[in-house]
Residue frames as qw, qx, qy, qz and C-alpha x, y, z in Angstrom:
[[0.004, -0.078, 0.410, -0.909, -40.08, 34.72, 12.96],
 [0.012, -0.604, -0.795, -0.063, -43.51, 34.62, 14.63],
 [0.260, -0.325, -0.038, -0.908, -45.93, 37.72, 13.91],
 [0.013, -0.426, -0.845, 0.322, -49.33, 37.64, 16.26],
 [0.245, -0.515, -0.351, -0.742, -52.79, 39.83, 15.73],
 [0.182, 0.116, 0.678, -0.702, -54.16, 41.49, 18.65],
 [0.051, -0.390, -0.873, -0.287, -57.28, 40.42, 18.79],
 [0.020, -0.702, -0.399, 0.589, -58.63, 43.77, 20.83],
 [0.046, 0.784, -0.137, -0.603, -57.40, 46.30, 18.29],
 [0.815, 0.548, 0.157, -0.104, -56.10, 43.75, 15.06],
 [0.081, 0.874, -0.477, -0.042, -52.47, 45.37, 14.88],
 [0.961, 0.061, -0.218, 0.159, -50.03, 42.88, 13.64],
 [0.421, -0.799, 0.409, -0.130, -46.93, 42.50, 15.98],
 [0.562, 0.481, -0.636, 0.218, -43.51, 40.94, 16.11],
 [0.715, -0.427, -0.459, 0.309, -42.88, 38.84, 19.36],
 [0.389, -0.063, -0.280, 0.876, -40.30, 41.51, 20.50],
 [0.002, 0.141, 0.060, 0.988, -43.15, 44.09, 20.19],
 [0.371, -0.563, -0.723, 0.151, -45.69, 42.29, 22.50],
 [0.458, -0.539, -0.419, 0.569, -44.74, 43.91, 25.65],
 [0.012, -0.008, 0.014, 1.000, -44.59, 47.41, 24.19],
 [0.468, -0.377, -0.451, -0.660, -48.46, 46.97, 22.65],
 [0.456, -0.691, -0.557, -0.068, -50.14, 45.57, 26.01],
 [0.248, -0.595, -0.276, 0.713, -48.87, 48.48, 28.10],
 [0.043, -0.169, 0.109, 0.979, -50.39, 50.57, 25.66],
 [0.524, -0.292, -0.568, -0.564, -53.78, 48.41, 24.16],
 [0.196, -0.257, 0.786, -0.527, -55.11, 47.80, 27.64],
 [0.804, 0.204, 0.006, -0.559, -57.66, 45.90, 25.80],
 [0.604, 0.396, -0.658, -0.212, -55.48, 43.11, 24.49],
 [0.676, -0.426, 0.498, -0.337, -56.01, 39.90, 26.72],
 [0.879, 0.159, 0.446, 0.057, -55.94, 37.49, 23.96],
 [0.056, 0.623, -0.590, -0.511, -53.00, 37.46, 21.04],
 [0.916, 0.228, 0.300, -0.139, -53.10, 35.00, 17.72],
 [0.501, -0.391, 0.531, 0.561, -50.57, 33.70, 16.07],
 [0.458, 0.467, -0.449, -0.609, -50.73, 35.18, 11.94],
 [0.280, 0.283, -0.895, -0.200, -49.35, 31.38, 10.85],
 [0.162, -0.044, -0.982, 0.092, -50.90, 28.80, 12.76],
 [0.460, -0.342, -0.310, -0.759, -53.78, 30.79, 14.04],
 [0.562, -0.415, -0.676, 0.235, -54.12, 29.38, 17.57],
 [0.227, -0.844, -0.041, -0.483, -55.18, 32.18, 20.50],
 [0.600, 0.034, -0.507, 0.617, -52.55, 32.61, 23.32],
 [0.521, -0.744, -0.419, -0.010, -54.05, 34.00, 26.76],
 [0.411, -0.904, 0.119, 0.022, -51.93, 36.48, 28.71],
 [0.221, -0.717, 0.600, 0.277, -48.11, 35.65, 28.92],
 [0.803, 0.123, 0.568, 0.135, -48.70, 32.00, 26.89],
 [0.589, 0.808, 0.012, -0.010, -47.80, 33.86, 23.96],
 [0.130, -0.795, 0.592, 0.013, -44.01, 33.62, 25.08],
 [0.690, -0.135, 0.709, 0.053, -43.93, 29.86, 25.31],
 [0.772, 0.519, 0.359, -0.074, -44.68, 30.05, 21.27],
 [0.490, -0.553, 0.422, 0.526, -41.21, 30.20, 19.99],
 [0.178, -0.162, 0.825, 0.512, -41.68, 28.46, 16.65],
 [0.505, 0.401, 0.561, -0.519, -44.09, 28.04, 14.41],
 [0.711, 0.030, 0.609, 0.350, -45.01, 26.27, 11.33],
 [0.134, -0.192, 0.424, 0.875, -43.70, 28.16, 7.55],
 [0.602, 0.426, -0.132, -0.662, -45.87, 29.15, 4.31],
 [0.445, 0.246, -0.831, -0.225, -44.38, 25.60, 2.70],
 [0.031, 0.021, 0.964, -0.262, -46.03, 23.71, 5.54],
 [0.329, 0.361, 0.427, -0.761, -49.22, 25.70, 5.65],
 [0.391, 0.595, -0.165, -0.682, -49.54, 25.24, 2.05],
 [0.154, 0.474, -0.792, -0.352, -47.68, 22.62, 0.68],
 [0.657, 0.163, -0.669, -0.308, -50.26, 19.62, 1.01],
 [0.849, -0.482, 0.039, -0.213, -50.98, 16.54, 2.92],
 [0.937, -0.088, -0.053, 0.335, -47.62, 14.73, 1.67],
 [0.078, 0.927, -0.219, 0.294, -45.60, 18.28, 2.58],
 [0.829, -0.261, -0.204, 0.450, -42.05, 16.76, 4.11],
 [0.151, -0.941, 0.292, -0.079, -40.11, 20.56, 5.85],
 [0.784, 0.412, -0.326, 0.329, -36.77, 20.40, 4.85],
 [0.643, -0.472, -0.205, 0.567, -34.02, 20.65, 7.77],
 [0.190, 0.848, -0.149, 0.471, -33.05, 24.62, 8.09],
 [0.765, 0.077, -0.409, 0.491, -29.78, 24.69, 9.54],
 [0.033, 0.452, -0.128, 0.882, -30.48, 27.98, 10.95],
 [0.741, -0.438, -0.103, -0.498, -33.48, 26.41, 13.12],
 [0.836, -0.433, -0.298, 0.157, -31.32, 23.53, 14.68],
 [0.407, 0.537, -0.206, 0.710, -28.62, 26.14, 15.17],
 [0.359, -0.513, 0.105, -0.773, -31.12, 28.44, 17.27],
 [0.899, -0.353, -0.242, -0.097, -32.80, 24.51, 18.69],
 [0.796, 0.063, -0.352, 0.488, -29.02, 24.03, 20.25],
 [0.012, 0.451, -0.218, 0.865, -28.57, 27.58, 21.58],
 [0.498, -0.417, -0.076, -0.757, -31.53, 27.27, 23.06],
 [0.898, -0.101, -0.428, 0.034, -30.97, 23.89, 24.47],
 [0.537, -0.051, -0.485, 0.689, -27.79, 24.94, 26.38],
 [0.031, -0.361, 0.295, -0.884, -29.53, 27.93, 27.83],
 [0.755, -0.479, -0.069, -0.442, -32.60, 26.03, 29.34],
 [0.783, -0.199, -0.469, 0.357, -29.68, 23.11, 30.85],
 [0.252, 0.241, -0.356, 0.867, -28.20, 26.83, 32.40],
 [0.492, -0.415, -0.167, -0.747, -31.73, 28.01, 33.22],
 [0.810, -0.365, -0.393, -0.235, -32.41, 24.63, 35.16],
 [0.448, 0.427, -0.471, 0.629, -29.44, 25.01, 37.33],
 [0.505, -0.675, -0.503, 0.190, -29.97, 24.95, 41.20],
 [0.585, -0.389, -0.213, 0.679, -27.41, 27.93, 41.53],
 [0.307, 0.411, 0.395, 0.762, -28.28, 30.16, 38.92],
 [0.002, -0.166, -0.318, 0.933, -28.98, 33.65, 39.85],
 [0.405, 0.531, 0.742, -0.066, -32.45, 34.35, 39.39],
 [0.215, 0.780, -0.043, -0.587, -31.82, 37.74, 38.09],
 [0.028, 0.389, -0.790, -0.474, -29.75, 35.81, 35.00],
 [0.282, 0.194, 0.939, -0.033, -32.41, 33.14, 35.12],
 [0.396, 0.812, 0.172, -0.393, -35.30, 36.02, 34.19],
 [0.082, -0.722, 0.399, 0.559, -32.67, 37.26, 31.99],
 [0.156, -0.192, 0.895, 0.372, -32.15, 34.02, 29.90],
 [0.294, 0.429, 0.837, -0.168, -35.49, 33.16, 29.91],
 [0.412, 0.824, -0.112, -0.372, -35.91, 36.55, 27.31],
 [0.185, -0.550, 0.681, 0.447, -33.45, 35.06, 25.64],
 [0.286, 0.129, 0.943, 0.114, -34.82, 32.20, 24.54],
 [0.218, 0.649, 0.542, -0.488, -37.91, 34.51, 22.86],
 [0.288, 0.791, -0.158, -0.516, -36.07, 35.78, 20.73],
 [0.890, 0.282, 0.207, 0.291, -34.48, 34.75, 17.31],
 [0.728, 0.443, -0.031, 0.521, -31.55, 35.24, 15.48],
 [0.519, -0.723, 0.197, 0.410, -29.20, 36.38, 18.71],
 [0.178, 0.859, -0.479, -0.022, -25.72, 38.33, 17.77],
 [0.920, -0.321, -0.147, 0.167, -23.16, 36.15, 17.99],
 [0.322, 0.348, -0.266, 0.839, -20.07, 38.58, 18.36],
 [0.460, -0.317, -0.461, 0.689, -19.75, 39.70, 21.65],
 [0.010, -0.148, 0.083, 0.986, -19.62, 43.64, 21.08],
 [0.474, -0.112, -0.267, -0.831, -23.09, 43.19, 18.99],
 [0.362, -0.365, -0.807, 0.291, -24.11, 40.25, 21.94],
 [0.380, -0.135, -0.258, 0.878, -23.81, 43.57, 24.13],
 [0.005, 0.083, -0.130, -0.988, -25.60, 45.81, 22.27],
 [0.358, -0.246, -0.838, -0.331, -28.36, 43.70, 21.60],
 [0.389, -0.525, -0.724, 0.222, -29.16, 43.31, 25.00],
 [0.288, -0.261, -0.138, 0.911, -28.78, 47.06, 25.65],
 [0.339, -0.069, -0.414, -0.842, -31.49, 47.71, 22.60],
 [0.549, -0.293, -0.524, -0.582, -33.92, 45.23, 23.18],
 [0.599, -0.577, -0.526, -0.178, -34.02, 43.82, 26.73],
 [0.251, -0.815, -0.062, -0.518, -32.73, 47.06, 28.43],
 [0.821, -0.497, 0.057, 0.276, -29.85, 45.58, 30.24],
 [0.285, 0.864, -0.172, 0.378, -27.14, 47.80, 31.00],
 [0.777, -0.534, 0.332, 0.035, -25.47, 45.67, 34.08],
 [0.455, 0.682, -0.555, -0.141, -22.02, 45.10, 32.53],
 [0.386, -0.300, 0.814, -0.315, -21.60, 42.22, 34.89],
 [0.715, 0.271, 0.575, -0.292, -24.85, 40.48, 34.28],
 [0.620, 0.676, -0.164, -0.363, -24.02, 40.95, 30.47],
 [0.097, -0.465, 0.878, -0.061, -20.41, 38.92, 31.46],
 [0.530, -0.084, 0.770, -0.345, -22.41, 36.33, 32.58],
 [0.837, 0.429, 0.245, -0.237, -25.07, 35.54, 29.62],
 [0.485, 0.734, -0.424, -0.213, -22.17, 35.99, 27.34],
 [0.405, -0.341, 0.845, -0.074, -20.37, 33.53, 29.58],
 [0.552, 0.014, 0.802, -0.227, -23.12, 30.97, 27.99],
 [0.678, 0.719, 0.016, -0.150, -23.46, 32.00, 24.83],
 [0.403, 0.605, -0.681, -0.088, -19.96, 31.39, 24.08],
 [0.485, -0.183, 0.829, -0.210, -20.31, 28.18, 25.61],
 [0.680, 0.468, 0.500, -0.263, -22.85, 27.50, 23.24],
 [0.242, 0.898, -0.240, -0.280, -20.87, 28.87, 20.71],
 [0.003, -0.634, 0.768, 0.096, -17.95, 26.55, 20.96],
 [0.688, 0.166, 0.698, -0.110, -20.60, 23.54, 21.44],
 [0.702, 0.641, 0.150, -0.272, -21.68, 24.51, 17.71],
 [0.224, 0.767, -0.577, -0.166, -18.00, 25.17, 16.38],
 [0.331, -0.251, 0.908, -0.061, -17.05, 21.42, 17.98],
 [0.712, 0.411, 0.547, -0.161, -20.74, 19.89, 16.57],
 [0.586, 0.771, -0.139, -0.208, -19.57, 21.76, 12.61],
 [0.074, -0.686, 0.703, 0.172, -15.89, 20.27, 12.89],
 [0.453, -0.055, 0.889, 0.011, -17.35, 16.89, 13.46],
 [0.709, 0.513, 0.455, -0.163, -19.92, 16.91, 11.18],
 [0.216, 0.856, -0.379, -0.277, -17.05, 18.25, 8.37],
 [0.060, -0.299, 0.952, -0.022, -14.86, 14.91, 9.10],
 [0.559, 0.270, 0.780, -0.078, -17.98, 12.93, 8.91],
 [0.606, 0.570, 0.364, -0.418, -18.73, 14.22, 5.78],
 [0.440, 0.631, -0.621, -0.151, -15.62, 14.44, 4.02],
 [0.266, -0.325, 0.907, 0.005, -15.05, 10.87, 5.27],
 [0.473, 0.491, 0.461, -0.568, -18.26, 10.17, 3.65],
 [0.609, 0.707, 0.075, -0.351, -17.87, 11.13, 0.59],
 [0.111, -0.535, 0.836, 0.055, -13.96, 10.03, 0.65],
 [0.514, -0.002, 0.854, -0.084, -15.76, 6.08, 0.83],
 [0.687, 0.533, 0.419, -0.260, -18.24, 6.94, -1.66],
 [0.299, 0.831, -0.436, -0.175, -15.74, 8.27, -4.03],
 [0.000, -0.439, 0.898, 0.019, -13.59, 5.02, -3.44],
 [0.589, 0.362, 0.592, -0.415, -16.72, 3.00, -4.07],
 [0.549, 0.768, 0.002, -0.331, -17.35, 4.79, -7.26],
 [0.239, 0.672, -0.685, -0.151, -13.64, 3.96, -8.44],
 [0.253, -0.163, 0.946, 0.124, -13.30, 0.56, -7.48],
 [0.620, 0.505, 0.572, -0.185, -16.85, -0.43, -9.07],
 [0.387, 0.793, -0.250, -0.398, -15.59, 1.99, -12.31],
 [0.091, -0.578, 0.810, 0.039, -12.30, -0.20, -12.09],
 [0.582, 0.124, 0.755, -0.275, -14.00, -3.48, -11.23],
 [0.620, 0.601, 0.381, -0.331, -16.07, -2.78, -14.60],
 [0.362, 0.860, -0.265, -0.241, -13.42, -1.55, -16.77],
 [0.039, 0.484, -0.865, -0.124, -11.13, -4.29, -16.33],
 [0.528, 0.037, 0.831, -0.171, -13.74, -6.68, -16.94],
 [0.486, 0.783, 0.092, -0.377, -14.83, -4.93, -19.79],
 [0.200, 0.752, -0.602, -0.177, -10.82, -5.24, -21.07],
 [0.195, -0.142, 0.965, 0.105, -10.86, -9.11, -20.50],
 [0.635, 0.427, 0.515, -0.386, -13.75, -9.38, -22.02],
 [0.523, 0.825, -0.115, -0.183, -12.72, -7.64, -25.08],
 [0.054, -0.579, 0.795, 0.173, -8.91, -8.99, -24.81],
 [0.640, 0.187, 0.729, -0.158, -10.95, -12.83, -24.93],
 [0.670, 0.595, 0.253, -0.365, -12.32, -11.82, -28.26],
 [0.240, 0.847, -0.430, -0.202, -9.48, -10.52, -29.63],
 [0.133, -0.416, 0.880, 0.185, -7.54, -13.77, -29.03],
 [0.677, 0.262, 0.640, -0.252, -10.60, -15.85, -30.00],
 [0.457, 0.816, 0.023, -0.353, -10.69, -14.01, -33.02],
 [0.063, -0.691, 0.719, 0.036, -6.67, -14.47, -33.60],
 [0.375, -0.270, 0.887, 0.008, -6.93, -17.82, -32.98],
 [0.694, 0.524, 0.370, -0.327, -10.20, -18.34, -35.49],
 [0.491, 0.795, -0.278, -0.222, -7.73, -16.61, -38.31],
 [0.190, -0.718, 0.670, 0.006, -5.15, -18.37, -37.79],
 [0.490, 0.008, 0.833, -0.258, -6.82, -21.79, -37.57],
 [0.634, 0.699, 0.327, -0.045, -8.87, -20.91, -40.99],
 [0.332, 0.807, -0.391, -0.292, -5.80, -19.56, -42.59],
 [0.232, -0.348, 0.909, 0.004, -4.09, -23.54, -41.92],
 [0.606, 0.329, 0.715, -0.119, -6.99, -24.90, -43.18],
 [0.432, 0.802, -0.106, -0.399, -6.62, -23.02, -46.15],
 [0.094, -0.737, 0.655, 0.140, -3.18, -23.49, -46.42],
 [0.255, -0.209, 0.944, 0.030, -3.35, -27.47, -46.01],
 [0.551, 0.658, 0.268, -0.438, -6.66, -27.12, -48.33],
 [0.433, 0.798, -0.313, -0.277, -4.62, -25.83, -51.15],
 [0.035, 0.655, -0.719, -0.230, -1.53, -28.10, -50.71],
 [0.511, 0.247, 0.598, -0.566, -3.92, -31.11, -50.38],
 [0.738, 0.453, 0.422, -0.267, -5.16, -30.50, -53.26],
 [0.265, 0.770, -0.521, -0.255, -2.07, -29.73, -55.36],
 [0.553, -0.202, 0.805, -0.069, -0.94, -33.41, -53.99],
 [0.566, 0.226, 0.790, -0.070, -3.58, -35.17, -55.04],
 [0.633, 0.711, -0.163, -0.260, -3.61, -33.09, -58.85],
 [0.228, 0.641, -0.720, -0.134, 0.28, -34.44, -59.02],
 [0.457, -0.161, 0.859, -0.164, -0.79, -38.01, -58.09],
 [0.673, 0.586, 0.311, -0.328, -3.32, -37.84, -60.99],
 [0.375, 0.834, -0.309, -0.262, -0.86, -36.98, -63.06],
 [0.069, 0.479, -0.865, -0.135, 1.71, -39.59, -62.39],
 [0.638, 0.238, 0.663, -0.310, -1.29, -41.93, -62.86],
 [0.639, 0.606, 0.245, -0.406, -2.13, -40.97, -66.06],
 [0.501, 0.721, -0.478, -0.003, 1.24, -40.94, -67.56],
 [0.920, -0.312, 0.048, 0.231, 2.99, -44.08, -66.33],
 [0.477, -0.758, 0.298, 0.329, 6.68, -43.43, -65.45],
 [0.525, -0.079, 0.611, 0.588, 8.79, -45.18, -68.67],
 [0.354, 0.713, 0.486, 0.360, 6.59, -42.81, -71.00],
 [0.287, -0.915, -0.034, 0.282, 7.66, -39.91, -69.13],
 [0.428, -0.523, 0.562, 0.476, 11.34, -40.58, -69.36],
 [0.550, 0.405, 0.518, 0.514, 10.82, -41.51, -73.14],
 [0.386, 0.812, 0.256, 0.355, 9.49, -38.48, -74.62],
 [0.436, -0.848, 0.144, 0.264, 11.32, -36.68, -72.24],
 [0.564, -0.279, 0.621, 0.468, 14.59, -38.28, -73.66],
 [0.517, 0.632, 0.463, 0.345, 12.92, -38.07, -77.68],
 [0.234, 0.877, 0.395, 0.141, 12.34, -34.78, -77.40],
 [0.136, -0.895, 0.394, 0.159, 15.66, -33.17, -76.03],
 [0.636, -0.249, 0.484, 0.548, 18.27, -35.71, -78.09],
 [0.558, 0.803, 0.135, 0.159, 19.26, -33.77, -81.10],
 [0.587, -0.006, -0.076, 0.806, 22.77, -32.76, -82.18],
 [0.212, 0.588, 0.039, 0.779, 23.67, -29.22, -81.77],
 [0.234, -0.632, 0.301, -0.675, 23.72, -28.76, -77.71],
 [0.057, -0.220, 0.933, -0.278, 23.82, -30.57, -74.78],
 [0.538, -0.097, -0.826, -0.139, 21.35, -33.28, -74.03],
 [0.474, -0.600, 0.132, -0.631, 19.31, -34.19, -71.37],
 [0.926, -0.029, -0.268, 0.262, 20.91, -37.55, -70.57],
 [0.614, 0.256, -0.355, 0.656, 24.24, -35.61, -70.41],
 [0.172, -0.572, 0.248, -0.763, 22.57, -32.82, -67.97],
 [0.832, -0.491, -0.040, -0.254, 21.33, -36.01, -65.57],
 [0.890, -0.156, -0.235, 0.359, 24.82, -37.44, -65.46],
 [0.268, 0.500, -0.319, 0.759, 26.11, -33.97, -64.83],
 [0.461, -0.519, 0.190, -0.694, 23.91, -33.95, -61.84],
 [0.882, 0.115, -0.457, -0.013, 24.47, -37.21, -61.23],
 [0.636, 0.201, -0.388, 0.636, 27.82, -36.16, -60.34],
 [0.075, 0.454, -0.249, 0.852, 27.05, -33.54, -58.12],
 [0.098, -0.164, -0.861, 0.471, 24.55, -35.34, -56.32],
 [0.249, 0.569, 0.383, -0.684, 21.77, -32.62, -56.86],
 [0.413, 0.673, 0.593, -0.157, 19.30, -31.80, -59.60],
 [0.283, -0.013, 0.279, 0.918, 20.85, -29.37, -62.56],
 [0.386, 0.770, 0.376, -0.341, 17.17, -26.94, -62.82],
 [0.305, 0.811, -0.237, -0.441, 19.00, -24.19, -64.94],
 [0.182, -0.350, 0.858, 0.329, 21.19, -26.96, -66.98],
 [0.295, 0.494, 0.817, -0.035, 17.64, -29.33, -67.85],
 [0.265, 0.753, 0.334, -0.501, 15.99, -25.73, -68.30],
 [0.074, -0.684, 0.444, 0.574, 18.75, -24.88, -71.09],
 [0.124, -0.047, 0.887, 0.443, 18.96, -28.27, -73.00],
 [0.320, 0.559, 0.765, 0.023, 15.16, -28.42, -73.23],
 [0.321, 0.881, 0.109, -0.329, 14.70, -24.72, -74.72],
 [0.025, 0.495, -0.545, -0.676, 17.67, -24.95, -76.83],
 [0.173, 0.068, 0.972, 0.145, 15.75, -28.28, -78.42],
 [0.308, 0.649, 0.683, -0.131, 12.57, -26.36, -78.77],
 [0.404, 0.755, 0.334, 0.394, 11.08, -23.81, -81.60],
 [0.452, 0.132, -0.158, 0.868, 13.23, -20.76, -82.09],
 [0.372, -0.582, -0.374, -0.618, 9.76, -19.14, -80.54],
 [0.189, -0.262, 0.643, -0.695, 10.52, -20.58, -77.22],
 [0.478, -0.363, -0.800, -0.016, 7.95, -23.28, -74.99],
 [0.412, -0.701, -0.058, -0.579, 5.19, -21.85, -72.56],
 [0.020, 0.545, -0.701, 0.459, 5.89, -21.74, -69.17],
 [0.847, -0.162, 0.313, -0.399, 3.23, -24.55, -68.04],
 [0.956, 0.214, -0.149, 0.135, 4.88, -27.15, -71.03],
 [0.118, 0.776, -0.507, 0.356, 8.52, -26.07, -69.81],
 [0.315, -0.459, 0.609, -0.565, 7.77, -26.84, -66.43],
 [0.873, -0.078, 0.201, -0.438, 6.05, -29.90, -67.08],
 [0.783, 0.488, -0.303, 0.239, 9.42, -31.28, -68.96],
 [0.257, 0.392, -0.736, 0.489, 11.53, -30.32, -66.11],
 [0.709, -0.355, 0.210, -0.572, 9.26, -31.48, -63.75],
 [0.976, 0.175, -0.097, -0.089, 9.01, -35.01, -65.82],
 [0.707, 0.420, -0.504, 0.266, 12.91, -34.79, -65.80],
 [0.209, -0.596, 0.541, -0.555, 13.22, -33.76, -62.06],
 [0.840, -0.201, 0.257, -0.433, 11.11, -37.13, -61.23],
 [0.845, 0.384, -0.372, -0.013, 13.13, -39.02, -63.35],
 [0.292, 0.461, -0.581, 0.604, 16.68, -37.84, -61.77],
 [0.455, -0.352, 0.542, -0.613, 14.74, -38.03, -57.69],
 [0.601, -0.157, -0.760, -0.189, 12.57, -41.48, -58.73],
 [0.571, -0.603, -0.557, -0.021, 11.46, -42.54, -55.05],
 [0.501, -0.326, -0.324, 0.734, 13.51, -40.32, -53.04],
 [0.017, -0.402, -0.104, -0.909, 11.37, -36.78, -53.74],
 [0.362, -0.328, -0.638, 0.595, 10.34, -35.74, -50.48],
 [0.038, 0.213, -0.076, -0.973, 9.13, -31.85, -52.05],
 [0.461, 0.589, 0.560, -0.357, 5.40, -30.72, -52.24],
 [0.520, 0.451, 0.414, 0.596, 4.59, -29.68, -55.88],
 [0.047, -0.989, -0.028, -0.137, 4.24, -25.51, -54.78],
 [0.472, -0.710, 0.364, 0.374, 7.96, -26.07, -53.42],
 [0.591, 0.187, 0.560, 0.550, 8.99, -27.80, -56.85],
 [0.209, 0.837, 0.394, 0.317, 7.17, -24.90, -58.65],
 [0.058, -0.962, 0.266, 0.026, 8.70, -21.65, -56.49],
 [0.567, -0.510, 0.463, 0.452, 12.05, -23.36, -57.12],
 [0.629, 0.409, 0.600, 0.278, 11.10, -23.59, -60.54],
 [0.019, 0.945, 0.327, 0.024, 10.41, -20.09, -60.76],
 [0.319, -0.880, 0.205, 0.287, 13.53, -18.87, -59.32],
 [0.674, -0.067, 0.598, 0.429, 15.36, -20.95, -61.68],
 [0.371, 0.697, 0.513, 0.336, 13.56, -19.56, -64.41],
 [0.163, -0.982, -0.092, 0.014, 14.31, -15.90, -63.41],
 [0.849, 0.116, 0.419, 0.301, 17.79, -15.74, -65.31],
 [0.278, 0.785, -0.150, -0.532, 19.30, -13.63, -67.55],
 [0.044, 0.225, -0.837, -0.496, 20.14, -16.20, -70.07],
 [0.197, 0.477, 0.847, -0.126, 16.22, -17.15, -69.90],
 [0.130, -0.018, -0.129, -0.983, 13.93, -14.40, -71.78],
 [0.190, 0.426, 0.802, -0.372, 10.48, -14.55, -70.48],
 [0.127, 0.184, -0.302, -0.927, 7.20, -13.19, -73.13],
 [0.806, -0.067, -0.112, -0.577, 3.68, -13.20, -72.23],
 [0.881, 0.056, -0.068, -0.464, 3.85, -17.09, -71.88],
 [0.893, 0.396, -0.088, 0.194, 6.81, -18.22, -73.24],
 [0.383, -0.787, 0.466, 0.131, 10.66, -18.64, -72.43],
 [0.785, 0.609, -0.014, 0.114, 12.89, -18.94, -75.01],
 [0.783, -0.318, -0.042, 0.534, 16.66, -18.97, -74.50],
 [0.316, 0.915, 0.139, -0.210, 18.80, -15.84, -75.12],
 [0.877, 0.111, 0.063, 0.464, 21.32, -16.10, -77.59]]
């Protein structure tokens, strides 16, 4: 709202409370505005609608005045009464009329307190002529209601895009974020996998090439001797008689070999490395070129063989059970 200072007498004044003070200071000729502080001559003090806040007066050189929605509100009102004002047909008595209008701020906007308004402050009591401004204030009225609808749909469409922006870039990120991390994961997978075969063919590798040492060191007809010394004795089968039993069947006797050689040893039993290294010696004998098994498959068959209840296993040793 603008205040002014007569400059005859000093009295601050509201616009609306000009016209009472110069028909009573008959000194006042010159009026100033409080805010801006500029001197307005005789009626020019009407043309000064607006004027600038404490945040502008104050706020600095780089001072930016935020948009009050209440000023372009009043800037639009005011807009459709001066296009009503400029009219070639317009009465003139409505034309005066409007032209107070526009002087003032914050109009009613309800009819009934439109009415009353003008009854209090500019002393119109024509119920007609009141018809008439109101006519154009609710014009103006419905211009604003139409200008707030649209600007509602532009903004919620607005933010609707930005919001669907925000998700697809969230999205966008997050599923790159999951193939990123899925990538590792199978890299990773495939690393273990790839070092657990190299392990694997590491270990067997080197089992080979221990059992190739071995049948180096011991040539083959020394094998089969002691092999053959050391299980012929009366008082149980043989190991001659357990190859021609397998013979016959076509396959390897384990638990038959395992039997004659522990019944032939001390009544203590043979450890489970010299055991196995006797049926081994006899398994090579009984396969000669045609063994096709790694030594870890010869061994876990060994095992299972061994695992018996006519076998008695202790600490070390496996001894038969009578």
């Amino acid at each position: 709202m603008v205040f002014f200072t007569c400059n005859a007498c000093g009295e601050s004044l509201k616009k609306s409370q000009v016209d009472k003070h110069v028909s009573v200071c008959r000194a006042c000729q010159v009026l100033s505005c409080i805010d801006c502080g500029k001197d307005f001559w005789g009626d020019d003090y009407k043309s000064h609608v607006k004027c600038i806040s404490e945040d502008q007066k104050y706020g600095g050189k780089g001072y930016e005045a935020k948009a009050n929605k209440g000023v372009i509100k009043q800037q639009q009102w005011i807009q459709i009464i001066q296009e009503a004002i400029n009219k070639p047909d317009i009465n003139p008595k409505l034309k005066d009329v409007l032209s107070q209008v526009t002087s003032y701020e914050n109009v009613p906007r309800k009819k009934a307190k439109f009415q009353n308004w003008m009854k209090n402050s500019l002393r119109i009591f024509n119920c007609d002529l009141q018809d008439q401004v109101w006519e154009i204030f609710s014009a103006a009225i419905s211009s604003e209601v139409e200008e707030q609808v649209k600007e509602r749909k532009k903004n919620k469409r607005e933010r609707k895009e930005e919001r669907q922006k925000k998700n697809k870039k969230k999205q966008t990120e997050y599923n790159s974020k999951e193939e990123e991390k899925n990538g590792e994961i199978a890299s990773a997978e495939r690393q273990k996998k790839k070092r657990k075969r190299e392990a694997e063919q590491h270990v067997e590798d080197k089992k080979t090439n221990k059992l190739k040492k071995h049948k180096r060191e011991e040539p083959e007809e020394e094998q089969h001797q002691s092999s053959f010394e050391s299980l012929t004795s009366p008082g149980g089968p043989s190991l001659e008689d357990q190859q021609e039993d397998s013979n016959s069947n076509g396959k390897f006797n384990w638990k038959g070999t395992i039997k004659a050689i522990l019944q032939q040893s001390p009544p203590e039993g043979l450890t489970i490395k010299r055991l196995r290294k006797k049926v081994l010696a006899a398994y090579y004998s009984f396969c000669k070129d045609g063994n096709y098994k790694s030594e870890e498959q010869l061994f876990s068959l060994f095992n299972k063989k061994l695992n018996n209840p006519k076998f008695k296993i202790l600490k070390d040793k496996v001894r038969l059970v009578k």
